[in-house]
N, C-alpha and C positions, 0 to 999 in steps of 0.2 A: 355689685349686688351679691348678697349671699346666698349660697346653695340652699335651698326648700328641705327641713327633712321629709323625710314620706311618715304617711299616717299609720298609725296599725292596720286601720283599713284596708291601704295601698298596699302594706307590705305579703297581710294575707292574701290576697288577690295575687298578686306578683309568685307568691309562693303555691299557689293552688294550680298556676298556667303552668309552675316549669312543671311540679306535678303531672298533668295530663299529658306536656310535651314530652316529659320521659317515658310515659306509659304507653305513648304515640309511634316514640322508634323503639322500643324494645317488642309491641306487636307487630312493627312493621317487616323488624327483621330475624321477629320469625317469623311470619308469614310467607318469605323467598325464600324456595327453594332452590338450591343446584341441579341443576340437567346433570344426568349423566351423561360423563364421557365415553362418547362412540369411538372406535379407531376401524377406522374404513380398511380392512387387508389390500382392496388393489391399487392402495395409494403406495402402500408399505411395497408391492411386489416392484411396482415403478419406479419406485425411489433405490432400490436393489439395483433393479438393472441398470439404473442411471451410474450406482456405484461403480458395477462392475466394471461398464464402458469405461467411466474413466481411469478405474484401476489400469485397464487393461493399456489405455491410452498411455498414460505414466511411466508402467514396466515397460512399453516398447520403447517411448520415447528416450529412457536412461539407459535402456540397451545399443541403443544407436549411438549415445552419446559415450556408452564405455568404451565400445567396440572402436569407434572412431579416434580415443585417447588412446588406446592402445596401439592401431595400427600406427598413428602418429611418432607414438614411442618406439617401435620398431624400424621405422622409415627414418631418424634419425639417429638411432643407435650405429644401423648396418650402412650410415653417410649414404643411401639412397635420396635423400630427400635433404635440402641443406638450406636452409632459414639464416639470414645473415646476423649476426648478434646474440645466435642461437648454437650454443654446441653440448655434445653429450659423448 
């Protein structure tokens, strides 16, 4: 079967909907507004000290782990400490 063309009738009709549906989202969106952005400070103070803990956490953690290579390295330099497979 062959395609129907559309009438003038149909076509103004057709052309008259997208019409209103365009005129439909452009009120719509401006009509939404954005909220303004609140920023709560004692979220911000929290989230600080969460930082800090774990700064603080880190620095001692790689402190222990320097100080431990080191004494390491000293304990096989002065043959105190002797690891098989291991010499310096």
């Amino acid at each position: 079967m062959a395609k129907r063309k559309k009438t003038r009738e149909q076509k103004m009709i057709a052309d008259m909907r997208h019409q209103v549906y365009s005129l439909d989202n452009i009120s719509s969106s401006l009509l939404v507004k954005k909220k303004p952005t609140v920023i709560n400070l004692n979220t911000q103070i929290s989230t600080v000290s969460y930082l800090k803990h774990d700064i603080l956490k880190t620095f001692y953690l790689t402190g222990a782990i320097l100080f431990s290579q080191i004494l390491l390295l000293i304990l096989l330099k002065n043959h105190i400490l002797k690891i098989p497979f291991v010499s310096y």
